[in-house]
Structures are given as C-alpha cells and as structure tokens.
N, C-alpha and C positions, 0 to 999 in steps of 0.2 A: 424199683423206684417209680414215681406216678412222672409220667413227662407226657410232652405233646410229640403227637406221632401219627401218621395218614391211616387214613380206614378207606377201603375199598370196598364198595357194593358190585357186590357181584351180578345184582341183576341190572345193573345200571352196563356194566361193562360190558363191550362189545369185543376184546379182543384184541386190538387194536397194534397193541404193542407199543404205543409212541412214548406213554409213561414210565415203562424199562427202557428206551432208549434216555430218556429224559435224565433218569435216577444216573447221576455221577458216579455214585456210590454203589451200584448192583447190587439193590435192596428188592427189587421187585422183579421177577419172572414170569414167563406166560404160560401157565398152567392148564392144560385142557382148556384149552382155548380162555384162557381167561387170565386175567392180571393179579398177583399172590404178592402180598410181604412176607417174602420166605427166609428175611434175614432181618430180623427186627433190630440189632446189634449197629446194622449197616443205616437206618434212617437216620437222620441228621435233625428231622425235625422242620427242614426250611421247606419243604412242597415243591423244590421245582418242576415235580411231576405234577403237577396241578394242572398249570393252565394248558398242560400238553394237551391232555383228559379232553376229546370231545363233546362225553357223554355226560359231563360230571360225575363221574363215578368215584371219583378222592375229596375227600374231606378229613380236616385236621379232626384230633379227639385226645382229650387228655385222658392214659389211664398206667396201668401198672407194665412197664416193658422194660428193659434189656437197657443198661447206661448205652448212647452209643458210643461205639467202636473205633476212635478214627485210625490205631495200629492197624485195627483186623482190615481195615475197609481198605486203607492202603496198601497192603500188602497182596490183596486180592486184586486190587489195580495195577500192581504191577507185573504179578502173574500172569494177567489177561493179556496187558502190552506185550510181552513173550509170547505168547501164546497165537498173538495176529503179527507178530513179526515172523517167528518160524513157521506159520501157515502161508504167510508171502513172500517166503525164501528169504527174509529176512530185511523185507523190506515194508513191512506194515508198519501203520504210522493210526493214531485215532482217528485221522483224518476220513478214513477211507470206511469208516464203521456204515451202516446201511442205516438211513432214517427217512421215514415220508417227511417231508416240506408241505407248513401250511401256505398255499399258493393263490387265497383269496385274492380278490380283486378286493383294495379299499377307497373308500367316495375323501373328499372333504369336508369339513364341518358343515359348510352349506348344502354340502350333499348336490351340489350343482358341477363341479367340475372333476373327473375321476383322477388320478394321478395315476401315472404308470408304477406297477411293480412286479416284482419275478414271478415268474407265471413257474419257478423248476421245481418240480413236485415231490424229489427226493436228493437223495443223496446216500452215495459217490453218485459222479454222474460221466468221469469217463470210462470207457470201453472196458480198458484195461481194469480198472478198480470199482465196477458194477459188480455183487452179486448173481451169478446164473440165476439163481431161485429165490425170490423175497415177495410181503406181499403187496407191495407194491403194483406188481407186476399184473393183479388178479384182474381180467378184464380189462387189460389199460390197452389205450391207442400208443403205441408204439411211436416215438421220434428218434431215427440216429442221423444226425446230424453232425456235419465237418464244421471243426472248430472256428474255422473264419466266419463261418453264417451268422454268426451272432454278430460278429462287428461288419461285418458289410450290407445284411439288411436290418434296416433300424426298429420294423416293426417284430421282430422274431417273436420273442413274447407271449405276444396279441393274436399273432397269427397263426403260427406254428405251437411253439409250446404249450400254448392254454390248452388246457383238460388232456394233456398226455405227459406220459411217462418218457424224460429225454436222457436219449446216451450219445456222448458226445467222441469224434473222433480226431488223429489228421493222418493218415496213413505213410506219410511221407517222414513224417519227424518221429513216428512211433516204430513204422520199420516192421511191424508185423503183419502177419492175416489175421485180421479179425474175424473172420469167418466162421470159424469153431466158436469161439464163444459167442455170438451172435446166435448159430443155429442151438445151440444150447439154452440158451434165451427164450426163442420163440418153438421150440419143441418142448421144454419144460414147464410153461407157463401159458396162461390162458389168454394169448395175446389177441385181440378183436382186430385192427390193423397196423399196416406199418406205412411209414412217410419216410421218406429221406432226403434230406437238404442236404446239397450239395454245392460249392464253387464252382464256378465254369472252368477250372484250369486242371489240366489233364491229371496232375497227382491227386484229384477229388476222384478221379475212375476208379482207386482203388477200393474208396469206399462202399461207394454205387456197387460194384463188383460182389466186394463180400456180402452184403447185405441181399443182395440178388442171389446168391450162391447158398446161404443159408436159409433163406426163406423156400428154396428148394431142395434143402437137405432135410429139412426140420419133417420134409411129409405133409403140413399141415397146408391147408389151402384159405388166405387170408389174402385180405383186399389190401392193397398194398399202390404207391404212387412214388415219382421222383420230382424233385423241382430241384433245379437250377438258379442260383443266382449270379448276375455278373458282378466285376471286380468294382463297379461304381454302384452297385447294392440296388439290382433290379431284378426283376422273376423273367427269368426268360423263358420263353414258349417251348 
C-alpha cells in the first residue's frame, strides 16, 4: 500500500541515537553507527522522531510499505517491558530507559531576558538506574551530586549542571555503596572530569567517599573537585 512513512538520510545522520529513543514504536535502530527503519510494519506514520533529529536527517515520504502494525508493535512493547524488568530483578519500569536531554538554554521573545531551564542532559539520572556505559557519557564533565543540592542551592542548574552529565544520589536513604558503579562509570567511559556537590551534613560523606574511592579504583587520572553547600543553600569554602 502507498502511505506516509519517515526516510532517513544517512549522510545527514550522525548516529546519535535520540530518534530510536524517540520511536515509541521500535521502528528504527542504530546500525553501524547509523539510524535504519528496520521495521517498516512498526512506523505509525506520525514523526515523533523528527524533531528529536539534530541533523535533520528524517523527513516524511509517501511511497509503497508494509500497512502498519499496531498487534506486532504492541506486542513487541511488551516483550521489551519483560525484558527491562528481568534485567532489574524485576524491577524495571520505561522510566529508567537511557536518553540524552536537549538541555539548551532558551531567551524570550524579546530575546532580552533569559528564563531559567533544566540544564539535566539525560536521563535516568539516579545512581542507582544510570547506565555504566551510554553515549552520553563520551567526553562529558562528570556531576554526582546528593539529592538535596538541588533544593538547597537555587542556582544548581546555572552553575553546576550546565554542559555536564549529572548522577544523582543520597546515600543515607539508598543504603548502598555506590562505589562500584561509579568506578564503572568512570573506568568505562571517556570521562574528561568529575565535580561532586555535596550537603554539609555528615550522611553526604558517604557520597564524597564513594566517588573518591572510585575515581581511584577506575586507574584513570582525571581532574576532579568537591563543593559543599550548607543547610541555608550556600557554597562553603
């Protein structure tokens, strides 16, 4: 049958991946480094991989494909859901799926006064439900950061998260060592440095600790820094 269905230029595409995150439907896969409609059956026809697309590398095209599918497509969705729940002892949820965030900074119409917005560059973003290896990771400045630092210093954002990759923890309510997957992190991956925000109050040592203890397990010799904020959301020396 002729229907409307996405074309992907392959010299346009850089790889990226964000258009299979995008595709609901697990129509497109990243093939030699590159993005494939490898389930024509599976396109719906609507683009929401479109404006994922950096490079514009999708663009609609009417011609002769596959009715689609939405038995096959759902059924494949729910396979997958298995699939990330018995990989998380059975606790996977879509929630926790690995995607970059576009994390621009946007002006207002006057282009006169900026408004604040999420500077968090992917997603999962806690400890626990990060990926060890994605490409997020490639070259990114490193944030792990304890969970209260976002609400007790106001500028976090601005200051800390822009242009890095952030993992967030509280070691106290999580009950683990983060240590191992941290050194996993930054021995698997091309991490340039690491920052750690932390609370002033003693259960944030265990943070600081593991991140310290990993960044000397991992082998790798990276520039690395701590800051402290106090409980009234100030940078203490």
């Amino acid at each position: 049958m002729i229907r409307k269905i996405i074309n992907i230029d392959e010299d346009k595409c850089n790889g990226c991946g964000l258009c299979a995150n995008a595709c609901h439907e697990g129509a497109i896969d990243i093939i030699d480094g590159k993005a494939k409609l490898v389930r024509e059956n599976f396109c719906d026809g609507l683009g929401d991989c479109l404006p994922s697309c950096p490079t514009g590398a999708i663009t609609f095209e009417e011609r002769e494909a596959p009715e689609y599918d939405e038995a096959a497509v759902k059924a494949s969705q729910i396979k997958k859901n298995m699939e990330a729940r018995m990989a998380a002892g059975g606790g996977g949820c879509p929630g926790s799926r690995a995607m970059t965030l576009d994390a621009q900074q946007e002006s207002s119409a006057a282009g006169m006064n900026r408004r604040q917005v999420s500077r968090l560059a992917q997603w999962p973003c806690q400890i626990k439900l990060v990926p060890a290896k994605a490409p997020f990771y490639e070259g990114a400045k490193l944030l792990i950061a304890a969970d209260c630092t976002a609400y007790a210093y106001a500028n976090m954002h601005e200051e800390f998260m822009k242009g890095k990759v952030t993992i967030i923890g509280c070691p106290k309510l999580d009950d683990i060592d983060y240590s191992e997957k941290l050194t996993e992190i930054i021995a698997e991956n091309n991490i340039k440095s690491v920052t750690i925000v932390r609370m002033e109050v003693p259960c944030c040592g265990g943070l600081q600790a593991a991140a310290e203890k990993a960044l000397k397990n991992s082998g790798k010799f990276i520039p690395w820094q701590v800051v402290t904020i106090s409980r009234d959301g100030q940078i203490l020396d």
